[in-house]
Biotite code that builds the C-alpha atoms (Angstrom):
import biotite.structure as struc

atoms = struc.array([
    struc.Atom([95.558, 120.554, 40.453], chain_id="A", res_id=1, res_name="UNK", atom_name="CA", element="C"),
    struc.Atom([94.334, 117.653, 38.413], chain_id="A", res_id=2, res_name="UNK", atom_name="CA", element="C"),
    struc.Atom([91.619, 115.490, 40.066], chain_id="A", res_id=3, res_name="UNK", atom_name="CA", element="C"),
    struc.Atom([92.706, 111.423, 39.387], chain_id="A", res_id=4, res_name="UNK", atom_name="CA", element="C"),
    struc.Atom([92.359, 108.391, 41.173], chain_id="A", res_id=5, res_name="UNK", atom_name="CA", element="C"),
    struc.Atom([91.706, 108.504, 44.856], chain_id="A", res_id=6, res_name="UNK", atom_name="CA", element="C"),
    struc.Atom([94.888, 107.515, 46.997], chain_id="A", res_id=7, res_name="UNK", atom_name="CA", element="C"),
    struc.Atom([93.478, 105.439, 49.438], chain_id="A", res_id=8, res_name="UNK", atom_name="CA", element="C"),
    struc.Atom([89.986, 102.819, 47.813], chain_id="A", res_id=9, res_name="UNK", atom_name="CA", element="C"),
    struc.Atom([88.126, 100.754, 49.882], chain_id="A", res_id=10, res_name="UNK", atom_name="CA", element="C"),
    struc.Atom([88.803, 96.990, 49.469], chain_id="A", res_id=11, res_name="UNK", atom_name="CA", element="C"),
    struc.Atom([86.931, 93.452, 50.629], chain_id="A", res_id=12, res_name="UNK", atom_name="CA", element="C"),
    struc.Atom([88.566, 91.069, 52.278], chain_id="A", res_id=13, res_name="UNK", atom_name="CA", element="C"),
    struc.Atom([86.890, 87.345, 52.205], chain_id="A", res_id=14, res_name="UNK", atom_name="CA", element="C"),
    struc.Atom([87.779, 84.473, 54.120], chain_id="A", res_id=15, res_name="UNK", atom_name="CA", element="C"),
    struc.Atom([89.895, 81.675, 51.918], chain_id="A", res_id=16, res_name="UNK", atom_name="CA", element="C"),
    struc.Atom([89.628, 78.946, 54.409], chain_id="A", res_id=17, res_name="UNK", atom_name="CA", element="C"),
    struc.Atom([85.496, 79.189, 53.767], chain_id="A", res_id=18, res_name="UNK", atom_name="CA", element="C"),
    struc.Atom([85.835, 79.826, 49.895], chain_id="A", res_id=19, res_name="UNK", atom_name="CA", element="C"),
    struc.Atom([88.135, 76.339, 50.005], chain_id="A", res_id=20, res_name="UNK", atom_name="CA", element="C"),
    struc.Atom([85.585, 74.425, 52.098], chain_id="A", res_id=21, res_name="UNK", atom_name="CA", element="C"),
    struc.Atom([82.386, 75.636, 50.203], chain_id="A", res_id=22, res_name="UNK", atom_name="CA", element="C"),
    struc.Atom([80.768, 76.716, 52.887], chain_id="A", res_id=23, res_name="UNK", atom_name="CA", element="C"),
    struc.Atom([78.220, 78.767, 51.379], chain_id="A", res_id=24, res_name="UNK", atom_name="CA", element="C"),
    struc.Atom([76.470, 75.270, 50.173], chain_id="A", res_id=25, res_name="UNK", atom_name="CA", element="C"),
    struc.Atom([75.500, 74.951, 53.489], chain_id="A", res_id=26, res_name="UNK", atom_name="CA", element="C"),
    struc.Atom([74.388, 78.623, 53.702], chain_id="A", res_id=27, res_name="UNK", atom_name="CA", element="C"),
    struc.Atom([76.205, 79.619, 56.778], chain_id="A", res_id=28, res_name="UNK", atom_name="CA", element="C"),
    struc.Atom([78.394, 82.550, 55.025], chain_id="A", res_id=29, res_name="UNK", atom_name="CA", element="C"),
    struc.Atom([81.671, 84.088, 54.030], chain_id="A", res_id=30, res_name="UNK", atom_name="CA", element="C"),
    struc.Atom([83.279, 85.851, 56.562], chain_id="A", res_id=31, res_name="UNK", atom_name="CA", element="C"),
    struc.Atom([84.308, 89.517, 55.249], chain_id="A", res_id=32, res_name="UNK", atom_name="CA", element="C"),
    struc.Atom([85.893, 92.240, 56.275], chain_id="A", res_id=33, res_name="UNK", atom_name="CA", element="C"),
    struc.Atom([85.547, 96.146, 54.593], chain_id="A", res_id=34, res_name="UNK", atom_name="CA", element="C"),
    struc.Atom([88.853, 98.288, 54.857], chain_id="A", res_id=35, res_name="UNK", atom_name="CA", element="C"),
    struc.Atom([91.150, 100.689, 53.100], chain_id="A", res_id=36, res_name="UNK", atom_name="CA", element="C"),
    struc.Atom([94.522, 100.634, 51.097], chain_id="A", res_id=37, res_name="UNK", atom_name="CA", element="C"),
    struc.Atom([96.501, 102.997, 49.957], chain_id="A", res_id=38, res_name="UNK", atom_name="CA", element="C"),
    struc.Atom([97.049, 102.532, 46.438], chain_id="A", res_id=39, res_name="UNK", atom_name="CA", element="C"),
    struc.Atom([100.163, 103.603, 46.143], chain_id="A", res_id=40, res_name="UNK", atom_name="CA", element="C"),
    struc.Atom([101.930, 101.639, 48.643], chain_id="A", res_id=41, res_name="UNK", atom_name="CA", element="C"),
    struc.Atom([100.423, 98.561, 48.176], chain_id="A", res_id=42, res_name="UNK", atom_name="CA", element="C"),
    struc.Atom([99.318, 97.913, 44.565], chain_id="A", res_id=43, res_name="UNK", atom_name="CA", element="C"),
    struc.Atom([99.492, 93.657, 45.128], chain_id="A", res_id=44, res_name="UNK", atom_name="CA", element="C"),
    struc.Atom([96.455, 92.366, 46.413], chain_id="A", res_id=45, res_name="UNK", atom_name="CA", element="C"),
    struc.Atom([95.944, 92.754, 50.552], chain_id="A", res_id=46, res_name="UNK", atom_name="CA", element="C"),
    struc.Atom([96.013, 89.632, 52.492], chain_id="A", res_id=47, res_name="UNK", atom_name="CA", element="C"),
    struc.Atom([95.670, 89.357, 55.968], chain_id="A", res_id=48, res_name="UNK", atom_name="CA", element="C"),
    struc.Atom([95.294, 87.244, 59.027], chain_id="A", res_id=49, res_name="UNK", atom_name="CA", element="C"),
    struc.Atom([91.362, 88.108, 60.501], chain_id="A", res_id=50, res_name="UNK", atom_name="CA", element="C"),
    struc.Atom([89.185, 85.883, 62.713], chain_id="A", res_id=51, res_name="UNK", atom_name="CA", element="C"),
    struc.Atom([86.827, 83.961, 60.887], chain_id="A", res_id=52, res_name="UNK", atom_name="CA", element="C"),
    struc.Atom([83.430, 83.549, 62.790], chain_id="A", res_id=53, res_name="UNK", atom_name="CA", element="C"),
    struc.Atom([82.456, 80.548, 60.455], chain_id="A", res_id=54, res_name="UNK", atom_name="CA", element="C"),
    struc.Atom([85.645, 78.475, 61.137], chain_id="A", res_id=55, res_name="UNK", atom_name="CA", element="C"),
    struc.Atom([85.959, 80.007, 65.034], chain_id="A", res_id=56, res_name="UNK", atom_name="CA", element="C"),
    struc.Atom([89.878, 80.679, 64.291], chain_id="A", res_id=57, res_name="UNK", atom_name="CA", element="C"),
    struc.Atom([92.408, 82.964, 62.394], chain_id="A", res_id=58, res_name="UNK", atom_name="CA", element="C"),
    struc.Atom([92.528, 82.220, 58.495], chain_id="A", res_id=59, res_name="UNK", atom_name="CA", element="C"),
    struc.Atom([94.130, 84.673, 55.799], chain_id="A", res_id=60, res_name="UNK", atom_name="CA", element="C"),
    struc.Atom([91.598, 86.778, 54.371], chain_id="A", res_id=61, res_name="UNK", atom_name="CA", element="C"),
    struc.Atom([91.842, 87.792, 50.484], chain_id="A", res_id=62, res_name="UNK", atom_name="CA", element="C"),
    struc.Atom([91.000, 90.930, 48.646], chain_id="A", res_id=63, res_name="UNK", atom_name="CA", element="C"),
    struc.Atom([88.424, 90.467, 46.364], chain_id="A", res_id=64, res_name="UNK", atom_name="CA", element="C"),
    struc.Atom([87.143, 92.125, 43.076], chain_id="A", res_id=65, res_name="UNK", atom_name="CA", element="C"),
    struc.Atom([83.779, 94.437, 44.301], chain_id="A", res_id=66, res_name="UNK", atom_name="CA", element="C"),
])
């Protein structure tokens, strides 16, 4: 069997809301979150709706280049 790319990579998921707002000026943070994807299924980029700790609600969170 021939060894390729790995099914399922690891992906980073960053706040938008924060990015928008330029909140690391003020050196509070980004809020991220660390998962997985399966590659196959979803080869778009992952967005999802996570709780920000920075804004204190629910924004969409991005995948991000590592």
């Amino acid at each position: 069997m021939a060894k390729g790319k790995a099914v399922r990579i690891r992906v980073i998921l960053e706040c938008t809301a924060c990015v928008r707002t330029s909140v690391n000026n003020k050196s509070r943070g980004i809020s991220r979150y660390i998962t997985e994807k399966n590659r196959h299924n979803t080869p778009s980029a992952l967005e999802l709706r996570k709780f920000c700790s920075y804004c204190s609600k629910h924004t969409i969170h991005t995948e991000i280049k590592k």
